[in-house]
VOVEX-558367 format. One line per field, with one value per residue (C-alpha): residue number from 0; residue in three letters; x, y, z. Coordinates in nm, 4 decimals. Each point is the difference from the previous one (the first is absolute). Layout:
residues N
pos NUM / ...
code ALA / ...
px X / ...
py Y / ...
pz Z / ...
***
This chain:
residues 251
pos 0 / 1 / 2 / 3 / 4 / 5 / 6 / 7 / 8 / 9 / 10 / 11 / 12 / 13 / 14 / 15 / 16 / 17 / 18 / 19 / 20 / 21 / 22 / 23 / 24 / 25 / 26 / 27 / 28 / 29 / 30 / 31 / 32 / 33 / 34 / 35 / 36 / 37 / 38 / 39 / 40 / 41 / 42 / 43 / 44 / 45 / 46 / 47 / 48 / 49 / 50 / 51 / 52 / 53 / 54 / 55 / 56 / 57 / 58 / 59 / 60 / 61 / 62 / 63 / 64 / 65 / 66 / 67 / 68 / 69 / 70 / 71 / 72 / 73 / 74 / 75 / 76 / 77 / 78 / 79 / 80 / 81 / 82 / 83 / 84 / 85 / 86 / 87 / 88 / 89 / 90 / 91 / 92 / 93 / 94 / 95 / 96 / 97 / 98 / 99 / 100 / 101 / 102 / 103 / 104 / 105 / 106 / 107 / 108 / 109 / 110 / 111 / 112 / 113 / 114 / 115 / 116 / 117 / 118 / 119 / 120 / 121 / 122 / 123 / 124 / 125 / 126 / 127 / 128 / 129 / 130 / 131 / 132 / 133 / 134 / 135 / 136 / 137 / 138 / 139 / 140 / 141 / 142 / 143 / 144 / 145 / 146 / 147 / 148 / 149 / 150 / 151 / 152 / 153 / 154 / 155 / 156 / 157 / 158 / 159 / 160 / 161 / 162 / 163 / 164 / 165 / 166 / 167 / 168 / 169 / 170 / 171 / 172 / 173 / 174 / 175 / 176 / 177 / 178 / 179 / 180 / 181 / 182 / 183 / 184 / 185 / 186 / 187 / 188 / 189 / 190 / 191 / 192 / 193 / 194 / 195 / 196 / 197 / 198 / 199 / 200 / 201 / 202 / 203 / 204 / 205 / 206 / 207 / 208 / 209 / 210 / 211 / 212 / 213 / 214 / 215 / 216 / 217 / 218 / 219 / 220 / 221 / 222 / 223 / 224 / 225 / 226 / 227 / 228 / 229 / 230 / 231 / 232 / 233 / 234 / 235 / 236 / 237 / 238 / 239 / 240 / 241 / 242 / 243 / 244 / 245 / 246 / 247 / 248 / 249 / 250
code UNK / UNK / UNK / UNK / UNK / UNK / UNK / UNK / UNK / UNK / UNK / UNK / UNK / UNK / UNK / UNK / UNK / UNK / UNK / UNK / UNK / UNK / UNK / UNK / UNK / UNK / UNK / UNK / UNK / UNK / UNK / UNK / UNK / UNK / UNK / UNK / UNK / UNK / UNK / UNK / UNK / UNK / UNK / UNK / UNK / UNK / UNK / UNK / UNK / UNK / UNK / UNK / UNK / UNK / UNK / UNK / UNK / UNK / UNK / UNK / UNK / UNK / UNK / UNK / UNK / UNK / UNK / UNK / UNK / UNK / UNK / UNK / UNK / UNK / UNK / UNK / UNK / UNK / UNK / UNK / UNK / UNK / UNK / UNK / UNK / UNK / UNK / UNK / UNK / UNK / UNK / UNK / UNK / UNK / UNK / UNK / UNK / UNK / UNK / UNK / UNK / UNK / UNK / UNK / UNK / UNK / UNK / UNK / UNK / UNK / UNK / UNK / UNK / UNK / UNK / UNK / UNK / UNK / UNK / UNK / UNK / UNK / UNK / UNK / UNK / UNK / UNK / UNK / UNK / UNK / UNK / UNK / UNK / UNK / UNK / UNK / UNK / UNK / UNK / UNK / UNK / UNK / UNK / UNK / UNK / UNK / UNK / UNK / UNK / UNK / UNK / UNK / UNK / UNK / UNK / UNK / UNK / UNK / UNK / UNK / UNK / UNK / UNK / UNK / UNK / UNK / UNK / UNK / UNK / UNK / UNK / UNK / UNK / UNK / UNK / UNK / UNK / UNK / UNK / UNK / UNK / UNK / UNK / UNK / UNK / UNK / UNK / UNK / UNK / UNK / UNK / UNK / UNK / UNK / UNK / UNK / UNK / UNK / UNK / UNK / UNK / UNK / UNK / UNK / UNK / UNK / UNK / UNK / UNK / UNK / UNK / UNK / UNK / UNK / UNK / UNK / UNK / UNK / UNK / UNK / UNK / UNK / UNK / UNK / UNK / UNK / UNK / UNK / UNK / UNK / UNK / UNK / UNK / UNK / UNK / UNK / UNK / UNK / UNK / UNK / UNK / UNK / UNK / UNK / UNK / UNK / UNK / UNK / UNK / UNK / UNK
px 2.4642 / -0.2426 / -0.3161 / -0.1755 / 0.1497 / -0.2043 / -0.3712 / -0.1357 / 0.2447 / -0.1085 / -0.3641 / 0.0414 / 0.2177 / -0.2595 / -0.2521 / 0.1596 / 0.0844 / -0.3717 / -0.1213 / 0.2456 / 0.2040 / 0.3188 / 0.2032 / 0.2653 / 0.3041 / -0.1378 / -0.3179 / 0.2047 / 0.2394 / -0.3193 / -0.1161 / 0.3355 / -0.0162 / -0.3738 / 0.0909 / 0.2263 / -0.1677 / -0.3351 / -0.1027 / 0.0444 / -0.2279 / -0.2361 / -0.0041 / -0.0553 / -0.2823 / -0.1591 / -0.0057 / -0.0958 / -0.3091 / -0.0711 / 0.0580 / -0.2444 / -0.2473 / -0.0222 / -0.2202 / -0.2956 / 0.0842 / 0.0328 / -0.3272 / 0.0049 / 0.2085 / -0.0698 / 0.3124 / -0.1749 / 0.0241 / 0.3039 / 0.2178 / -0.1034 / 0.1144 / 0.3082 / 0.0861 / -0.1103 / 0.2176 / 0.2887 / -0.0182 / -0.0747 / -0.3536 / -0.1406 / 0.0173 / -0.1964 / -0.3101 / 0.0144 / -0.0975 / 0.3126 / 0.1382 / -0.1372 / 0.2837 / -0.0049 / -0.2788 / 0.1760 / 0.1370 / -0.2558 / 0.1535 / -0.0147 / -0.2860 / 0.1468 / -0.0777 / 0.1695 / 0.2823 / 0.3164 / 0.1305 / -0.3444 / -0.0616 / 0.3692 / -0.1293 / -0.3179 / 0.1613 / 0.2698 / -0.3691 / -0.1564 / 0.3170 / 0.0005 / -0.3758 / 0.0928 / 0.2696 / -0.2470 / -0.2795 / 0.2508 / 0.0970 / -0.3543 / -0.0506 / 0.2916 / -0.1134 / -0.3342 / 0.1404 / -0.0553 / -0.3433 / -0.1863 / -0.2835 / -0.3646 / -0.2387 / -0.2285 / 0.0869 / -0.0040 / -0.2413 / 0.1458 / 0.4156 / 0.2122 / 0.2725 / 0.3692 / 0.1684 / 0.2709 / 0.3323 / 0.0983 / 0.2915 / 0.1482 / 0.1334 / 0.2147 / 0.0245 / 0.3331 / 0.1238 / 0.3042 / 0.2378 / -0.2107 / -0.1917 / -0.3179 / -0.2911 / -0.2969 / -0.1057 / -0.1693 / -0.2145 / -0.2094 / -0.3013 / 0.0692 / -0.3361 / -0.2223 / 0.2346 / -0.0178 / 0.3031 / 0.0798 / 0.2585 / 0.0984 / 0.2374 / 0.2831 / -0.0112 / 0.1163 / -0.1291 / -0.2059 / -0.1714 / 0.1418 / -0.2721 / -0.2030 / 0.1528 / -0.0968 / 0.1993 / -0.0918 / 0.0987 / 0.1769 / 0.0682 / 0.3465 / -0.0494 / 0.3492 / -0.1517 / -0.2277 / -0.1394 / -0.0721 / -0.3280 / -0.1707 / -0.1320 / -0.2004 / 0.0216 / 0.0492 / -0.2309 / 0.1862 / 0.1279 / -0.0475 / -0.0347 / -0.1613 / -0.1335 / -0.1511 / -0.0259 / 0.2914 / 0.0434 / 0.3172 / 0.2034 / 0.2531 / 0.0961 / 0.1553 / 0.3490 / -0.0130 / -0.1954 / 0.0128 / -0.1674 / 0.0331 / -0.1650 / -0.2650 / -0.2491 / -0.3212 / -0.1643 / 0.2872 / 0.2482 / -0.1947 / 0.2109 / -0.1478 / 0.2925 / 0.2819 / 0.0439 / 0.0597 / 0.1438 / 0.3129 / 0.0289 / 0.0301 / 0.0313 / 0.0423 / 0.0143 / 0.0323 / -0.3052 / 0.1059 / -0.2490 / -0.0969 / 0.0577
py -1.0280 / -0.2123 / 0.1128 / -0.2353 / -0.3241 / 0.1553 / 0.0414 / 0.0717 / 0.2736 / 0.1561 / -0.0239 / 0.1563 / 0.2644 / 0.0792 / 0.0245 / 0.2249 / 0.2094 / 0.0260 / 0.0820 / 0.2630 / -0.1512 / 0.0149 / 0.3321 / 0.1861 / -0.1192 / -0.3982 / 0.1094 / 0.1646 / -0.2943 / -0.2139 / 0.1920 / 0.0249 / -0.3892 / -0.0526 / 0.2492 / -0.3228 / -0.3044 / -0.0494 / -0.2998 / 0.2687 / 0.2823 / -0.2699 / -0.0445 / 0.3463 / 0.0767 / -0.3315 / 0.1324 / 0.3624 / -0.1927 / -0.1700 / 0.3800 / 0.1803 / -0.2655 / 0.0186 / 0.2772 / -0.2462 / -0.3184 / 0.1434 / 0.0966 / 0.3405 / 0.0008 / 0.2690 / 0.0751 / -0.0312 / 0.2787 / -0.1400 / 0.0610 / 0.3492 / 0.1127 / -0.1807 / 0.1131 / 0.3629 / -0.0340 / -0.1332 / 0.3521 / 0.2366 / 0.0606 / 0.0576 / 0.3318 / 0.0868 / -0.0753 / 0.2564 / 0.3301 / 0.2572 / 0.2269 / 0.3610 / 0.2456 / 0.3604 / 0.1823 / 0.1235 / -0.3664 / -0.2769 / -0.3061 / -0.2641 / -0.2637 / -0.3422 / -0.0455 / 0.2564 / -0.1192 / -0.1521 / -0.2432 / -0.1231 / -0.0844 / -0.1685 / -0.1894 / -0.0947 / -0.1238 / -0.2555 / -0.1055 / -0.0256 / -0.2050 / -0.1869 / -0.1310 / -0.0493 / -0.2282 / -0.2292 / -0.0406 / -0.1366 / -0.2638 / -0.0663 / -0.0469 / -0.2023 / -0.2628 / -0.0557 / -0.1061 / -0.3495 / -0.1387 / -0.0265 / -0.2694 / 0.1605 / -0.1937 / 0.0853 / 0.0576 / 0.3894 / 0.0172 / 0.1424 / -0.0070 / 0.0687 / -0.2939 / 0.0929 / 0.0386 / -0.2601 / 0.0926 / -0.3000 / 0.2043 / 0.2901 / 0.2206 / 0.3410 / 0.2033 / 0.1806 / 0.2601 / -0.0825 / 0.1702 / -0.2562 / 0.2253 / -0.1197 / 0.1552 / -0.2300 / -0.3131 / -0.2971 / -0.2485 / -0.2289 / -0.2024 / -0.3618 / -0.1026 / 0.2369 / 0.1117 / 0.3724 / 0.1834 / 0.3612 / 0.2507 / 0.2669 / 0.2586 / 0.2187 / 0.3341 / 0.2156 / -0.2580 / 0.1973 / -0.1037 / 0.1027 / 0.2955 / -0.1341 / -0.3455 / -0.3472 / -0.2533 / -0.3370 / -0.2897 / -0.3242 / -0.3420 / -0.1661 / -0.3597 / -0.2225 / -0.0598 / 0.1427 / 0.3801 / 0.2351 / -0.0457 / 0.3354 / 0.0047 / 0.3176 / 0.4162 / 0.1332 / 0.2816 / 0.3655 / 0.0869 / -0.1708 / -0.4011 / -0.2533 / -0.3156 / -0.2177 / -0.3938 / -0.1548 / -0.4130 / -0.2101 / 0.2986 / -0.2670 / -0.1726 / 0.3306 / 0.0415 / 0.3655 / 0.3114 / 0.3198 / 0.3719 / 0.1623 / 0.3014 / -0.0183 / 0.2457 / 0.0496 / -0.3601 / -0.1933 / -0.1456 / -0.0803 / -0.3005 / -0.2640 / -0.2029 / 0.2388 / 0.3642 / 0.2727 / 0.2370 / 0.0091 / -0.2431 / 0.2542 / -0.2691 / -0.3388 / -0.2725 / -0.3453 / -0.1751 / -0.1648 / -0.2332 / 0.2245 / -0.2820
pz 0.3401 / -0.2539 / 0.1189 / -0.2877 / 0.2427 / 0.2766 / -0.1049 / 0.3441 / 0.0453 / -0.3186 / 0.1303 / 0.3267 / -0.1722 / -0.2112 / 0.2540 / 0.2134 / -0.3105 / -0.1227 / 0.3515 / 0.0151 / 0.3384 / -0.2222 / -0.0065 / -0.0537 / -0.1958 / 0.0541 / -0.2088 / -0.2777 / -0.0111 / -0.0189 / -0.2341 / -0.2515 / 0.0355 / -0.1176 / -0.3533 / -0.0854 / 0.1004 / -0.1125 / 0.2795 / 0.2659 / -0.1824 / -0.0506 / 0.3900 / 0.0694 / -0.2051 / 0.0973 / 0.3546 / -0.0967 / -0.1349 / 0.2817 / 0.1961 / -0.2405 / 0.0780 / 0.3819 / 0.0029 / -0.2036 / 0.2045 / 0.4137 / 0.1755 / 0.1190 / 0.3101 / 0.2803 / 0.2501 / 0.3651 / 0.2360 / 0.2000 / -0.3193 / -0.0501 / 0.3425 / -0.0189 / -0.3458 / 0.2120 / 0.2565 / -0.1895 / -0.2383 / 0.2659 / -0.1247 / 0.3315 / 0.0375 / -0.3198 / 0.1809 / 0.2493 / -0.0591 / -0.0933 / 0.2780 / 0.0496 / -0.2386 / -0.0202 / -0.1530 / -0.3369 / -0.0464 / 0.0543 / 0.0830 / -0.3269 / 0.0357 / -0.0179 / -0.3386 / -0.1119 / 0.1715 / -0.2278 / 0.2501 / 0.0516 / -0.4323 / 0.0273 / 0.2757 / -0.1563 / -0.3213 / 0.1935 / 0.1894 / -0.3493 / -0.1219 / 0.2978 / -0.0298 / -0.3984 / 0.1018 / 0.2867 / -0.2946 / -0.2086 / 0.2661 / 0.0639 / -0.3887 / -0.0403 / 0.2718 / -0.1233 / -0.3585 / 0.1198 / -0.0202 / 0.2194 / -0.0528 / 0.1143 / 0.1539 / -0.2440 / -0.3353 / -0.1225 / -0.3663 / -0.2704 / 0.1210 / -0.2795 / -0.0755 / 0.1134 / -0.3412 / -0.0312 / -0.2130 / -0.1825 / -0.2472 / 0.0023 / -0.2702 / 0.0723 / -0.3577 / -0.0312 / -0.3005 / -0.1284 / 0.2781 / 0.2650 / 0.1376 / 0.1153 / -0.1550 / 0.0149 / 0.2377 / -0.0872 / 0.2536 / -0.1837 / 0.2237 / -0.1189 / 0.1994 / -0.1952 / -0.2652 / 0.0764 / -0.1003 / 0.1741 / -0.1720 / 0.2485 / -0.1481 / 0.1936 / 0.0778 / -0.2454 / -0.3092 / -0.2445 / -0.3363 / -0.3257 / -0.1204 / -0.2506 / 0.0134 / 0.1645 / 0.2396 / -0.0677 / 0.1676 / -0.1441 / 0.1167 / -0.1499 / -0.0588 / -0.1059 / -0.3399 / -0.1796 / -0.0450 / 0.2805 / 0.1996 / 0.0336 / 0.3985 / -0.0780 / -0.0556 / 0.3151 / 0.1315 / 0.0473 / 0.3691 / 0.3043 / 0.1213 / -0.2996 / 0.1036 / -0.2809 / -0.0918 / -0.1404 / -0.0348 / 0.0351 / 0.0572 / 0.1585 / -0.3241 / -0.1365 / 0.1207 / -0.0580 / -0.0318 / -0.1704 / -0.0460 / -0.3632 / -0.1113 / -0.2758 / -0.1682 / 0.2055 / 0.0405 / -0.0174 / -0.2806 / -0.3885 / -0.0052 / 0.2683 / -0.0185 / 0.1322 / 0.1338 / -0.2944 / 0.2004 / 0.2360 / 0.3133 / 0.2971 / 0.2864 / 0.0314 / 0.3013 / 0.0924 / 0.1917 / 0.2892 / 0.2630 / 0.3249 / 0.2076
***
């Protein structure tokens, strides 16, 4: 099965796959499909943005009362209320918290109440409109294009989203991508004619977000590694292309 003919099967795919719903061998057969088609890893990371960001745009969310004692009940948890039967001077009965069965229990509660904020989160992604308007609320950033950077055995190593409302670009790296010691990555745009565009040195570790016009009129990006600061030569990289990647519209 094509699953390029059927975009909204890709999408829910990679939904369930970012939130972690997808196991066993259907997850690793997801995932040995995504290593060769680059629409589908763009899919998943696009939704393992959207995860990351829950915890900045849901309120707070407190499970009421009638939740606890069913989630109680369900797990047995009753009984770690009441105080521990009498035992034999020379071998004091265990308290309940130092009780195995009661930690196991507690961690499938503590999963359990992980798993209802996420459903709360995940319904309040819609807006809402207020009555009155909240000061100071940050925009929603919109992806307009979407780049994943790949080495030259296609394994992803860096994605792209670039903001074509305020022209904010984000690079977020994979785990397990490191910088060269004592070396730069710096960050190209590929026109059809014409030199490369340098889009900037990128900082060492971690997420970079920085400004970055008409990112849609390159077909292509790339990452080379340059001395510190970035290549001498303005015009093109001066030291070996590490990953490259087409830029394709979000929507």
């Amino acid at each position: 099965m094509d699953l390029n003919r059927h975009p909204d099967l890709v999408d829910r795919l990679a939904a369930e796959y970012a939130l972690g719903v997808m196991r066993g061998p259907s997850r690793r057969r997801f995932e040995s499909i995504s290593q060769r088609d680059p629409a589908i890893r763009v899919a998943i990371e696009t939704w393992r943005a959207r995860v990351q960001a829950l915890g900045e745009l849901a309120p707070r969310e407190t499970p009421s009362a009638a939740v606890w004692d069913a989630i109680e009940r369900r797990l047995n948890l009753g009984g770690a209320r009441r105080p521990a039967p009498a035992a034999p001077p020379q071998r004091p009965a265990p308290r309940w918290f130092e009780n195995l069965s009661f930690w196991r229990g507690w961690s499938i509660a503590a999963t359990a109440v992980a798993a209802i904020a996420l459903v709360v989160a995940l319904r309040q992604l819609t807006p809402v409109p207020a009555p009155v308007p909240a000061p100071q609320v940050a925009e929603e950033p919109h992806v307009g294009y979407v780049v994943t950077l790949a080495d030259k055995e296609s394994r992803t190593k860096m994605l792209v989203t670039w903001d074509d409302r305020t022209s904010e670009m984000t690079v977020r790296r994979m785990s397990g991508v490191t910088d060269p010691a004592g070396k730069s990555m710096q960050l190209w745009g590929l026109p059809k004619e014409g030199h490369p565009v340098s889009l900037g040195v990128l900082p060492p570790g971690g997420t970079a977000r920085f400004k970055a016009a008409s990112v849609n009129t390159f077909p292509a990006l790339a990452v080379s590694v340059e001395p510190p600061g970035g290549s001498p030569n303005p015009n093109a990289p001066t030291g070996p292309v590490i990953y490259t990647g087409k830029v394709i519209p979000a929507a």
